[in-house]
N, CA, C and O of each residue as an XYZ file, in Angstrom:
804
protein
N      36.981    -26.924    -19.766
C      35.763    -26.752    -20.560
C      34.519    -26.908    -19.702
O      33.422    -26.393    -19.913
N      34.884    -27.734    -18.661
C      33.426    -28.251    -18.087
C      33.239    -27.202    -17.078
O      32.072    -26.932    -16.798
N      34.415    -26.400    -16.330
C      34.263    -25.367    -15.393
C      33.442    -23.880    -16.608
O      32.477    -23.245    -16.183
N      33.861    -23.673    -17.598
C      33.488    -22.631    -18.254
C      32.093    -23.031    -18.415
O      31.318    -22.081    -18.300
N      31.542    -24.174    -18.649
C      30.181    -24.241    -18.649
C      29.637    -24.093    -17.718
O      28.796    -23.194    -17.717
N      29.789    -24.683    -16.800
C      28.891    -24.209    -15.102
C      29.099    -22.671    -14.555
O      28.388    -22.226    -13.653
N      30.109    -21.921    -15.163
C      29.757    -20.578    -14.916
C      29.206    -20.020    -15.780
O      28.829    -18.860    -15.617
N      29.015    -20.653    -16.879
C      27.817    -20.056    -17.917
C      26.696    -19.977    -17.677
O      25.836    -19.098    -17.714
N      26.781    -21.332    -17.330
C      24.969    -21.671    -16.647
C      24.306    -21.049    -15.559
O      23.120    -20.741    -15.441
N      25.744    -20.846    -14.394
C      25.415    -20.050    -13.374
C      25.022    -18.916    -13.382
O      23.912    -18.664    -12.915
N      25.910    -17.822    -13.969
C      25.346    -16.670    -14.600
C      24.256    -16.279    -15.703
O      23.976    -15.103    -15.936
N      23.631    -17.421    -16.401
C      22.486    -17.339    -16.980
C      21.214    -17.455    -15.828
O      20.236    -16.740    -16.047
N      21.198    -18.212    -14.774
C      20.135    -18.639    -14.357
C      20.196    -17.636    -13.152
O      19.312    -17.622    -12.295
N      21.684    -16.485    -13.117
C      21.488    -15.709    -12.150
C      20.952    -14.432    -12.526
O      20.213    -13.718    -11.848
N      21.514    -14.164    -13.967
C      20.495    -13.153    -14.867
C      18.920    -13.115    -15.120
O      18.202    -12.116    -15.085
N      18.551    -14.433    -15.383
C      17.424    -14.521    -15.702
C      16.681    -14.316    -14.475
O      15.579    -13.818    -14.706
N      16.961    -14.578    -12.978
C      16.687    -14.007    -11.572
C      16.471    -13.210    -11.601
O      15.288    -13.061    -11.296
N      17.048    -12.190    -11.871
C      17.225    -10.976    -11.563
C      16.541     -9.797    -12.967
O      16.442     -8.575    -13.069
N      16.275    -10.699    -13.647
C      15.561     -9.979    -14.295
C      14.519    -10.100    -14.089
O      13.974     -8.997    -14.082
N      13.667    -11.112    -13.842
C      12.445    -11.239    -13.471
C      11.995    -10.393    -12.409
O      11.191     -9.518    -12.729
N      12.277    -10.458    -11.453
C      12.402     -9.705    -10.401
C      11.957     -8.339    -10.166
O      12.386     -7.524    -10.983
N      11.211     -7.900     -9.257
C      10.870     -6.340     -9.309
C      11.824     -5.609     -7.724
O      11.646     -5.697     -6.509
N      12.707     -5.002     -8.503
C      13.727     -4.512     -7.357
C      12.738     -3.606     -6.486
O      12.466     -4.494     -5.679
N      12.019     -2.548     -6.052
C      10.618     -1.974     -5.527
C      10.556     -3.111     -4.835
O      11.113     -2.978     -3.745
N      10.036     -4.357     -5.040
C       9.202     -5.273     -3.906
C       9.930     -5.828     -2.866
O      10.961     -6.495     -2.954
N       9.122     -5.401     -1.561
C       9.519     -5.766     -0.645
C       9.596     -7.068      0.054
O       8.639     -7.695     -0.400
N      10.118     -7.704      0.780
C      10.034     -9.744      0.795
C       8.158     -9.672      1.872
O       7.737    -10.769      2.239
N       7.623     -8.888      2.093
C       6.730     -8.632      2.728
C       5.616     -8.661      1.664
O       4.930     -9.682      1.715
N       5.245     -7.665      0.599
C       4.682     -7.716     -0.899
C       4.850     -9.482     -1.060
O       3.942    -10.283     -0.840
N       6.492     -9.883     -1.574
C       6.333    -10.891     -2.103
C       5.242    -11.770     -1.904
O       4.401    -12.243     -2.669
N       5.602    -11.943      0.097
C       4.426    -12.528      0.913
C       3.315    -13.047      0.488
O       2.797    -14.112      0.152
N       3.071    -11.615      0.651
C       1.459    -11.458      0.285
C       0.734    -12.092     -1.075
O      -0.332    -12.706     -1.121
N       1.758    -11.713     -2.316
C       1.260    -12.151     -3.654
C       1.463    -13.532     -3.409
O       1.317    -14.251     -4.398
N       1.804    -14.160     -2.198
C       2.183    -15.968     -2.667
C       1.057    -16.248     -2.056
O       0.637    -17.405     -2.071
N       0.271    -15.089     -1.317
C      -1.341    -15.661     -0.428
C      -2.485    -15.480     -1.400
O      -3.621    -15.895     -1.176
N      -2.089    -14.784     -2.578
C      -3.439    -14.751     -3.321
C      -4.474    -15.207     -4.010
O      -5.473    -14.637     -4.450
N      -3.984    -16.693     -4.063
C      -4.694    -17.755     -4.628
C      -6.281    -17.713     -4.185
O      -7.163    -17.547     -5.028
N      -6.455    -17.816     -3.313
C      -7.721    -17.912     -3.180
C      -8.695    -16.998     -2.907
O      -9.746    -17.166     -2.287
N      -8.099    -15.662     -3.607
C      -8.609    -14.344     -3.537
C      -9.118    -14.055     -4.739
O      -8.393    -14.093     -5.733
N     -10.673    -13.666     -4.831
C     -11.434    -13.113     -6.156
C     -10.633    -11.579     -6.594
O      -9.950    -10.891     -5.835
N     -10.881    -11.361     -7.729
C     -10.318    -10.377     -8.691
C     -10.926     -9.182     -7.592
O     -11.923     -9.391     -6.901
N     -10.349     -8.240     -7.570
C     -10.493     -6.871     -6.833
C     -10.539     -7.145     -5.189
O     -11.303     -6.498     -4.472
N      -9.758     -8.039     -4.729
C      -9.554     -8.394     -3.070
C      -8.121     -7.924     -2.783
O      -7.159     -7.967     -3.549
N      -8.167     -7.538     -1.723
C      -6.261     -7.607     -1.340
C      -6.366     -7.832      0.153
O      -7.310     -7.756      0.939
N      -5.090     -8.134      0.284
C      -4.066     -8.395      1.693
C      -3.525     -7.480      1.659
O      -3.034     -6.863      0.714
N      -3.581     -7.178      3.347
C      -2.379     -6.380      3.928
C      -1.888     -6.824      5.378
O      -2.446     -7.425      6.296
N      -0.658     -6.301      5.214
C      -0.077     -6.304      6.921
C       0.198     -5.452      7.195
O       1.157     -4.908      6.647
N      -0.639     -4.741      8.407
C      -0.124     -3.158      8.976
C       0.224     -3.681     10.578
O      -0.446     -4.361     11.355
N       1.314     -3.174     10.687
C       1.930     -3.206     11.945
C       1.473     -2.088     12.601
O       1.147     -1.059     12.009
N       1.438     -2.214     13.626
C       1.031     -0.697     14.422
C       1.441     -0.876     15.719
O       0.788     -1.618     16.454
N       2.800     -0.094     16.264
C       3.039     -0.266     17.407
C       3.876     -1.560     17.694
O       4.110     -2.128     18.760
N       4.283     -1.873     16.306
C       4.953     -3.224     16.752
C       4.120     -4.458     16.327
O       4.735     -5.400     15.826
N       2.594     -4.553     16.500
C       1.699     -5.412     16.506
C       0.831     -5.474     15.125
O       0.381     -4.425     14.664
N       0.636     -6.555     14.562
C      -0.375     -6.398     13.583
C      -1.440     -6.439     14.286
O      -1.798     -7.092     15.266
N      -2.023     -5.420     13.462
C      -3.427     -4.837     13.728
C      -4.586     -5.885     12.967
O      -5.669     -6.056     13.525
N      -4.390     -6.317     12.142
C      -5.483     -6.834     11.214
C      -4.938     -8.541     11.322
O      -3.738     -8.636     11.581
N      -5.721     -9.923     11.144
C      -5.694    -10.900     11.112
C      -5.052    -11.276     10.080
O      -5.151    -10.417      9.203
N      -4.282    -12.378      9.686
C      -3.127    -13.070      8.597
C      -4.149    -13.288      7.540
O      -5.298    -13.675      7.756
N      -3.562    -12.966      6.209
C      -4.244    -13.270      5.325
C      -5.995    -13.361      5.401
O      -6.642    -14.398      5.254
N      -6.615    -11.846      5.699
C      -7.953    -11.412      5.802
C      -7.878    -10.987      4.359
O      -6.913    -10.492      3.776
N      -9.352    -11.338      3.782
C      -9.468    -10.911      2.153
C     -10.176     -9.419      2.659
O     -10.992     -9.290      3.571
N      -9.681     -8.475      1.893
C     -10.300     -7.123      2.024
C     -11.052     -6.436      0.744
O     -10.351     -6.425     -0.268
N     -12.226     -5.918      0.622
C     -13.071     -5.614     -0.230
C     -12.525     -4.346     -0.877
O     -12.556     -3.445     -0.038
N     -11.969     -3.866     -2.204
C     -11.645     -2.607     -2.364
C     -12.419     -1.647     -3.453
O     -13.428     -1.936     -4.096
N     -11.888     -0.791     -3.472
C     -12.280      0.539     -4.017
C     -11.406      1.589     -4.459
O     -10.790      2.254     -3.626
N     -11.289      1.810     -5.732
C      -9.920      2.276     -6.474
C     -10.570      3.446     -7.381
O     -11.394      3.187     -8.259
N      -9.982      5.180     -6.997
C     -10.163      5.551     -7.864
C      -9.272      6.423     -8.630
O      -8.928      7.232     -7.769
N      -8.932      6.619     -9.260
C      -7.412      7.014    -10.038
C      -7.586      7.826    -11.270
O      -7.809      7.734    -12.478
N      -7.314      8.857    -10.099
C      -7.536     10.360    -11.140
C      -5.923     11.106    -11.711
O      -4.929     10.462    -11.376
N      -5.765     11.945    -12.244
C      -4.597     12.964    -12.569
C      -4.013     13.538    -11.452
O      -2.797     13.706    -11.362
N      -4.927     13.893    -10.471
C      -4.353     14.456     -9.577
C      -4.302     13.583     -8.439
O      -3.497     13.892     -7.560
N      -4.952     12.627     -8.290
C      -4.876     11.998     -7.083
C      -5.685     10.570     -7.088
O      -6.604     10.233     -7.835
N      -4.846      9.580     -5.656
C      -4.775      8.110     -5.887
C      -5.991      7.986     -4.692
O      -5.719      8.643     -3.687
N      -7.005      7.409     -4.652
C      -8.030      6.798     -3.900
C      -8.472      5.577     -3.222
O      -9.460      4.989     -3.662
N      -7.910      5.178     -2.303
C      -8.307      3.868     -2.301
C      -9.277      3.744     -0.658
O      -9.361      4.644      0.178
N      -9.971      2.223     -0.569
C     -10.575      2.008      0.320
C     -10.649      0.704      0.604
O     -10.507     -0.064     -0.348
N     -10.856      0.197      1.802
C     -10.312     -1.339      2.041
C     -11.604     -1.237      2.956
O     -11.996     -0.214      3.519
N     -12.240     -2.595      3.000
C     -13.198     -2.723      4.097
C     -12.919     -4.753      4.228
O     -12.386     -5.379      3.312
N     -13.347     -5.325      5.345
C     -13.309     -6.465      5.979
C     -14.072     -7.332      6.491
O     -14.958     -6.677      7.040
N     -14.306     -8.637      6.676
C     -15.160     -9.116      7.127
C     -15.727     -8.940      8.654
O     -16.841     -9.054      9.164
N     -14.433     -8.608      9.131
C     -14.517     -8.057     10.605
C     -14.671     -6.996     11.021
O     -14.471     -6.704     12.200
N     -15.157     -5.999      9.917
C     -14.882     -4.556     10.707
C     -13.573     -3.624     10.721
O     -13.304     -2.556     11.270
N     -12.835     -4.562      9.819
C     -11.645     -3.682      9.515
C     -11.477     -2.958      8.221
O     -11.451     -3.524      7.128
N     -11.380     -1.867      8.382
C     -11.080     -0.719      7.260
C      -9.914      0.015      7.243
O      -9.387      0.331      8.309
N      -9.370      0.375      6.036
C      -8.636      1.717      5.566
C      -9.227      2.878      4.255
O      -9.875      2.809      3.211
N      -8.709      3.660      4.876
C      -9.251      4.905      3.815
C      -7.751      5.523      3.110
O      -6.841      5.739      3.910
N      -7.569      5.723      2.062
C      -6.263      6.496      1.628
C      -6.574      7.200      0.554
O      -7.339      6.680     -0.258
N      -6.052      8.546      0.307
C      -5.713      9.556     -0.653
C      -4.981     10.097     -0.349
O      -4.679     10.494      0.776
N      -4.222     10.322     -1.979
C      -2.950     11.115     -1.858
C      -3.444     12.071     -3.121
O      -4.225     11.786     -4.029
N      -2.785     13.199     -2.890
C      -3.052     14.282     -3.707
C      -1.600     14.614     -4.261
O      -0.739     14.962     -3.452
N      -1.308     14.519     -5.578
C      -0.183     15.382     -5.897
C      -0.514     15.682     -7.365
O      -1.117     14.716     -7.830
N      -0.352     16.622     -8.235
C      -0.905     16.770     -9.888
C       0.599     16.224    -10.347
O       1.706     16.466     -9.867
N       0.183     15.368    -11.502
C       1.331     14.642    -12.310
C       1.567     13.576    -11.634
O       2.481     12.946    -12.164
N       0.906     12.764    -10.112
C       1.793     12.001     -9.600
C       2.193     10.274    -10.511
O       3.168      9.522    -10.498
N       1.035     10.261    -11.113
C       1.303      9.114    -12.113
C       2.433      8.983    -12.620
O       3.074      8.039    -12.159
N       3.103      9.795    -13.686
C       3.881      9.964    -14.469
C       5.430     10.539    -13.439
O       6.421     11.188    -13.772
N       5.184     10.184    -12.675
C       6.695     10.770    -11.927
C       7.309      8.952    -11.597
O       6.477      8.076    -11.362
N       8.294      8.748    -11.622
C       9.688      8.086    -11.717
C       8.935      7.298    -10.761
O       8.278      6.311    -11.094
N       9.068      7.919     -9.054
C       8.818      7.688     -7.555
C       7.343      7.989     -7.527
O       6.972      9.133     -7.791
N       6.414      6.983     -7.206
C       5.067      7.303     -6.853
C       5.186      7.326     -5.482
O       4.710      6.405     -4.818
N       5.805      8.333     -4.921
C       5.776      8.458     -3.438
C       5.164      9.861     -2.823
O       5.399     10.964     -3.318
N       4.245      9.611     -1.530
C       3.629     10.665     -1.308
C       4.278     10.740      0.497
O       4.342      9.804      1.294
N       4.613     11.939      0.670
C       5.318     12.389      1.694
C       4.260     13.196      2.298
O       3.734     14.085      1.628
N       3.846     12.935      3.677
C       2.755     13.291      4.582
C       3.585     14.261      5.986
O       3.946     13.623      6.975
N       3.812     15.755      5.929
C       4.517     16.202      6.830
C       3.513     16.996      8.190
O       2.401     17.478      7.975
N       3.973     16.991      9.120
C       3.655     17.130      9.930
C       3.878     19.041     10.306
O       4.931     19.543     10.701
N       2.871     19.619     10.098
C       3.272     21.235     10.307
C       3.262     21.793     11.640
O       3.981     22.702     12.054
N       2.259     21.076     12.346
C       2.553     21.427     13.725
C       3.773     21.001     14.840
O       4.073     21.270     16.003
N       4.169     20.337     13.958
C       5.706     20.121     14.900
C       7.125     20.829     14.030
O       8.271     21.087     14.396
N       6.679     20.920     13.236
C       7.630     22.138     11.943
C       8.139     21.375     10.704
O       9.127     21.769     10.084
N       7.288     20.027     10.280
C       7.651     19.582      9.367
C       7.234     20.394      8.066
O       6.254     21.138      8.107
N       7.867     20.266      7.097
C       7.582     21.084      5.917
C       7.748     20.070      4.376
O       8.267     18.954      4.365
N       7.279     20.648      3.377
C       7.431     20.092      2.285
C       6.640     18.801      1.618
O       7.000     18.240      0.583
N       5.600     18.479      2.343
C       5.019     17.464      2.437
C       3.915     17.712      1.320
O       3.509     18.808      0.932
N       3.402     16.079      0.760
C       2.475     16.394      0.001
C       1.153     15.920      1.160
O       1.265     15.506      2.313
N      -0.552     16.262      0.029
C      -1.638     15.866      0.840
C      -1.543     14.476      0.678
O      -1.105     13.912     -0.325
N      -2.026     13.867      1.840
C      -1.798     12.442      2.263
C      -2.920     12.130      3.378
O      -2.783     12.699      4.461
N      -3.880     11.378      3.216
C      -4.831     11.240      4.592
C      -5.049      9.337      4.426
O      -5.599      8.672      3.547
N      -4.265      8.896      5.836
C      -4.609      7.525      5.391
C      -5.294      6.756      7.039
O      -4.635      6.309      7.978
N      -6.341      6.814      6.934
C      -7.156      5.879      8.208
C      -7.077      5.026      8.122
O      -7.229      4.548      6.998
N      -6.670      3.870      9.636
C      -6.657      2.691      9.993
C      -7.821      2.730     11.197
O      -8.061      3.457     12.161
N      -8.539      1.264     10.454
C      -9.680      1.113     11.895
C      -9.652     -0.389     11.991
O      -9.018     -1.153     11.263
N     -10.493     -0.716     13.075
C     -11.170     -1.935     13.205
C     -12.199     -2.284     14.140
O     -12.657     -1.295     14.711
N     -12.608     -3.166     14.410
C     -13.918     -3.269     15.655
C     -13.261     -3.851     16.557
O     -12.879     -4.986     16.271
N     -12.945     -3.373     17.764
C     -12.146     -4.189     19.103
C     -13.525     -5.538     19.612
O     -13.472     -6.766     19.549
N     -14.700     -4.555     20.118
C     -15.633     -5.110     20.369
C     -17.150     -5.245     19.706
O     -18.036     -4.511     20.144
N     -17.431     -6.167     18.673
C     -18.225     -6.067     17.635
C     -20.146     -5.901     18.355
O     -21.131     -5.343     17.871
N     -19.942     -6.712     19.713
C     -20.649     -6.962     20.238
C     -21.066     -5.313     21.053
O     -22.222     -5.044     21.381
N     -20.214     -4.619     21.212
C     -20.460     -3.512     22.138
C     -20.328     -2.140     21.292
O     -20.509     -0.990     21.692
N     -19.959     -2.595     20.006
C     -19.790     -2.005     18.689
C     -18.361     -0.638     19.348
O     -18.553      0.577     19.299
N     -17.207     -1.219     19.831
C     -16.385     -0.584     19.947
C     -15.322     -0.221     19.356
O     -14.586     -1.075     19.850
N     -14.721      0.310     18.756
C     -13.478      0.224     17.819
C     -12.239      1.131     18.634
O     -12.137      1.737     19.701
N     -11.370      0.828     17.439
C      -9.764      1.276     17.736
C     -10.037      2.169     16.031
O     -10.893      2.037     15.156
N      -9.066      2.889     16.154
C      -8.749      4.009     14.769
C      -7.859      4.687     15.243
O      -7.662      4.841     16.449
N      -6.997      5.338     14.027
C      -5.976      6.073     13.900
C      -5.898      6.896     12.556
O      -6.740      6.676     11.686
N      -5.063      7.690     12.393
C      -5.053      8.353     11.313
C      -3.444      8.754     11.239
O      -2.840      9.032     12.276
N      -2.831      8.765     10.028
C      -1.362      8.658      9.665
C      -1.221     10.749      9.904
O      -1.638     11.712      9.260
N      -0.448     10.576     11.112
C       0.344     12.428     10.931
C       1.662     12.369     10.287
O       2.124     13.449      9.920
N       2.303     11.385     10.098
C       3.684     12.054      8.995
C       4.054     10.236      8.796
O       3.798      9.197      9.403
N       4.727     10.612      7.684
C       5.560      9.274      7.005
C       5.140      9.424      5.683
O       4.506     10.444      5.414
N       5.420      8.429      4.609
C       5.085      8.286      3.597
C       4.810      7.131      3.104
O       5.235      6.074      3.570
N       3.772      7.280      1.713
C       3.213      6.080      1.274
C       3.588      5.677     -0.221
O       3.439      6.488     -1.136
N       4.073      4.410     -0.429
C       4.743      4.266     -1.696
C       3.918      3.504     -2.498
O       3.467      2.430     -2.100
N       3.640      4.027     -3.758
C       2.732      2.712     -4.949
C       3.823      2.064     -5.618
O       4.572      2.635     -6.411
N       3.910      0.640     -5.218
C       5.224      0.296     -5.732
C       4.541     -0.449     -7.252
O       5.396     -0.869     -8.032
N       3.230     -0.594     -7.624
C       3.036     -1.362     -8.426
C       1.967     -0.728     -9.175
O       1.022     -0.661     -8.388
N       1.681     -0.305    -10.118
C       0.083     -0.333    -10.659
C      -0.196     -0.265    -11.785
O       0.042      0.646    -12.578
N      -1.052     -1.827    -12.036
C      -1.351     -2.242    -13.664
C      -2.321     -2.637    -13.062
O      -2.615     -2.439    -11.883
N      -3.241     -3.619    -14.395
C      -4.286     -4.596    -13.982
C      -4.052     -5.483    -13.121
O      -4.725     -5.658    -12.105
N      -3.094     -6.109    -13.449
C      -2.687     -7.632    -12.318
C      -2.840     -7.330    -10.934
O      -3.486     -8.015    -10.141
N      -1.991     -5.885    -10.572
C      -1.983     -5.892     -9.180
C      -1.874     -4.223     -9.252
O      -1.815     -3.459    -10.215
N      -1.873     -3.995     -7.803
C      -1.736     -2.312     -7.002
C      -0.703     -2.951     -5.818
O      -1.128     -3.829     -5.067
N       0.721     -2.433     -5.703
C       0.702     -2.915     -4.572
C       1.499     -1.676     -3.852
O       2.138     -1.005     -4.663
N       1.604     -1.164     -2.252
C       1.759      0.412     -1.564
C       2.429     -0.297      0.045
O       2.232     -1.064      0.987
N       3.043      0.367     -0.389
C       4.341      0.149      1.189
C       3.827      1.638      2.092
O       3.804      2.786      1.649
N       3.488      1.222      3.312
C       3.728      2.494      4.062
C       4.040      2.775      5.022
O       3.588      2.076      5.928
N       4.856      3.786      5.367
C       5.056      3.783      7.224
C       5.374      5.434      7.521
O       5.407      6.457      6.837
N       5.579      5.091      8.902
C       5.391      6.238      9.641
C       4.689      6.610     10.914
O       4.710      5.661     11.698
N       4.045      7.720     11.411
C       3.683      7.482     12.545
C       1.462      7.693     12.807
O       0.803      8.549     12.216
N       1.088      7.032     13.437
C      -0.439      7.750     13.604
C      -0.360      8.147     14.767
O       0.647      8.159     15.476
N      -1.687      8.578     15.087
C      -2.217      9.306     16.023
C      -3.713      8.781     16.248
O      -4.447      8.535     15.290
N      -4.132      8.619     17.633
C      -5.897      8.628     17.467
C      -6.068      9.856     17.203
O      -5.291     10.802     17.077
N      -7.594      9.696     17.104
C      -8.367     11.040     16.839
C      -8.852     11.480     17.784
O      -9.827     10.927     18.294
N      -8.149     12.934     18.437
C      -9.052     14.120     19.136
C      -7.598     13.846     20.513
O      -7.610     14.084     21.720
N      -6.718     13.377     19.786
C      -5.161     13.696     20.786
C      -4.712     14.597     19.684
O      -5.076     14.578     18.508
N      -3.569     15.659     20.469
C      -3.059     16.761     19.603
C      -1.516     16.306     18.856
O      -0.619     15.895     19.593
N      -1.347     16.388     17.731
C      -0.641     15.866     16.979
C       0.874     15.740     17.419
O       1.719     15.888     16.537
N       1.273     15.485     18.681
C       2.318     15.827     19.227
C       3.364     14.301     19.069
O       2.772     13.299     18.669
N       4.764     14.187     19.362
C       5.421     13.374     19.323
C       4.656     12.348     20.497
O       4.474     11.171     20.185
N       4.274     12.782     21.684
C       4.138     11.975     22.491
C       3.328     10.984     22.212
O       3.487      9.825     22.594
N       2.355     11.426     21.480
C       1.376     10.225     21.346
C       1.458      9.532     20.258
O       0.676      8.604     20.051
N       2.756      9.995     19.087
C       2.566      8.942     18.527
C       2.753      7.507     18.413
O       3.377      6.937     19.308
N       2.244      6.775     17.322
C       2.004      5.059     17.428
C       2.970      4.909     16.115
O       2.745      5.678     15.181
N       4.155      3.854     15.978
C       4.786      4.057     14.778
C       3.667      2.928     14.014
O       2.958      2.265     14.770
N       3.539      2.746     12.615
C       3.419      1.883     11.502
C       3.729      1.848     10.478
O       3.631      2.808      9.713
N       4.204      0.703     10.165
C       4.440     -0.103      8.231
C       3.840     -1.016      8.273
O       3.757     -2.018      8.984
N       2.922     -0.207      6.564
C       2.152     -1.775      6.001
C       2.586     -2.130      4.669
O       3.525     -1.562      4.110
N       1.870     -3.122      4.125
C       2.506     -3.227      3.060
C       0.885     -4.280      2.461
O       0.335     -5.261      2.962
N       0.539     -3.337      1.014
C      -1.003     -3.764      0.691
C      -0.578     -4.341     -0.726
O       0.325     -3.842     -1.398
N      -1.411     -5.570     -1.149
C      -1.641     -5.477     -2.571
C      -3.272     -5.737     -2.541
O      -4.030     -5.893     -1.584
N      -3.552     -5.719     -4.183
C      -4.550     -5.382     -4.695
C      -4.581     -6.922     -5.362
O      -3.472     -7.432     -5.521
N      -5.551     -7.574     -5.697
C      -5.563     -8.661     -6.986
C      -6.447     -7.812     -8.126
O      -7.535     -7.236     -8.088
N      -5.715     -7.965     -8.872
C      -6.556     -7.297    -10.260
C      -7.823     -6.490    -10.452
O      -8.940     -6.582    -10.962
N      -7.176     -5.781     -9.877
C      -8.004     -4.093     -9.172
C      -8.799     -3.723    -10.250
O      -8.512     -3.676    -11.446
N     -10.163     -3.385     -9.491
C     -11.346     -3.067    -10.878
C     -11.482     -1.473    -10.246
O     -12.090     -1.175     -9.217
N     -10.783     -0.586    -11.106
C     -11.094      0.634    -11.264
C     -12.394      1.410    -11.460
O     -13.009      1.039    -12.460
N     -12.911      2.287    -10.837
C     -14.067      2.303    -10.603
C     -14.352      3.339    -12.052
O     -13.458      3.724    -12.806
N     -15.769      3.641    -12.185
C     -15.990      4.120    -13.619
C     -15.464      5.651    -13.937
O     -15.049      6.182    -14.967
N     -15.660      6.100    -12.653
C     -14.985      7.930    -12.438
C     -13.307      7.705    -12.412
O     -12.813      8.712    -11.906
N     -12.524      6.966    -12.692
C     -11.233      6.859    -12.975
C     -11.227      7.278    -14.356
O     -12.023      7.131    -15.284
N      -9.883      7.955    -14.205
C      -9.425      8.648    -15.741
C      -9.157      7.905    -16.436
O      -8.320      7.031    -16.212
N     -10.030      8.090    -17.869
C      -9.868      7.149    -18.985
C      -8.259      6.880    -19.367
O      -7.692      5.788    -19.354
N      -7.792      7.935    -19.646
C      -6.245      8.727    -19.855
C      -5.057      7.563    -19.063
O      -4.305      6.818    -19.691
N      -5.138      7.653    -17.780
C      -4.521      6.473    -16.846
C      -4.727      5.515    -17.282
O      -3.816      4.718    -17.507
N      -6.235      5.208    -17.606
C      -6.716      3.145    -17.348
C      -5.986      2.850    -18.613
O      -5.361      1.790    -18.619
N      -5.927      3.950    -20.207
C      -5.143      3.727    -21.119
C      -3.487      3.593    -21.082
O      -2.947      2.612    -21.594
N      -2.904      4.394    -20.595
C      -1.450      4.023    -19.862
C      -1.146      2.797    -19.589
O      -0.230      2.123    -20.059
N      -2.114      2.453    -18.641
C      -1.197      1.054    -17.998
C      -1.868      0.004    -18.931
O      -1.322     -1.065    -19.206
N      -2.743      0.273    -19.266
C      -2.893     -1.171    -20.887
C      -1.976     -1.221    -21.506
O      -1.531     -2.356    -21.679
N      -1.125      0.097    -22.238
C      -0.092      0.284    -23.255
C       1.186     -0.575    -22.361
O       1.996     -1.219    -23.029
N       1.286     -0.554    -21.196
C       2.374     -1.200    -20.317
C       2.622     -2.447    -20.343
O       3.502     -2.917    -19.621
């Protein structure tokens, strides 16, 4: 009797795990949402690797900008240091599809099938000499693994390139990041249509 109870219990408290749980999130996401405490409503964290290396400082609060249309996802990140990202993805219907995933292909090397995707990484190397580093994403893809009020949160990887090298294998730089949002304030040109969706959620 006493063994049938402890596998009761076990399997209750392993269900209730696992239900809670968002299978999408990565232990990287998790991360991040356990840093958000001391982040005002519309701030996020990210970690972008680039080359192996994070590019951006541990737990930097980033200023955002969200705009979320029918056809396409908008976002913008800026920093206390001079660090920015820019992202849009273009696909019509992408809201309402299963996979909010946007696939960025590369045509000059013969990739095909890709949706529009433009995502800039910058920062200030030397603030004093006003020098920077930047890149811009030529192929990989970017995933919205999350988006309600509470949070936005977007896995991405793949490869960049600086700007004004020719889009070739040689030069590329690999990266995965992985962003959330704290309770993302949608800007007023966002579709009424959407901001109603994810309330009903």
């Amino acid at each position: 009797m006493k063994k049938n109870f402890f596998w009761l219990a076990f399997w209750s408290v392993f269900l209730l795990s696992c239900a809670d749980s968002n299978p999408s999130e990565t232990a990287e996401i998790s991360e991040l949402k356990g840093n958000l405490a001391d982040l005002s409503a519309d701030q996020a964290l990210m970690k972008i690797e680039v080359g192996g290396q994070d590019f951006y400082s541990d737990n930097l609060a980033f200023k955002t900008n969200v705009l979320m249309l029918p056809q396409s996802l908008k976002l913008g990140f800026l920093n206390e240091e001079g660090g920015n990202v820019e992202m849009e993805m273009i696909k019509d219907g992408w809201f309402d599809q299963k996979s909010r995933t946007f696939n960025l292909a590369n045509d000059i090397i013969g990739e095909t099938g890709g949706d529009q995707v433009i995502v800039m990484v910058g920062r200030l190397r030397d603030k004093m000499a006003m020098q920077g580093e930047g890149y811009f994403l030529v192929n990989g893809k970017v995933e919205v693994l999350e988006l309600s009020r509470q949070f936005i949160t977007i896995a991405l990887e793949g490869n960049l390139v600086k700007p004004g090298l020719a889009s070739t294998e040689e030069n590329y730089v690999p990266v995965k990041g992985w962003i959330v949002v704290k309770e993302p304030d949608y800007t007023e040109q966002s579709s009424a249509e959407l901001l109603k969706k994810i309330d009903e959620k």
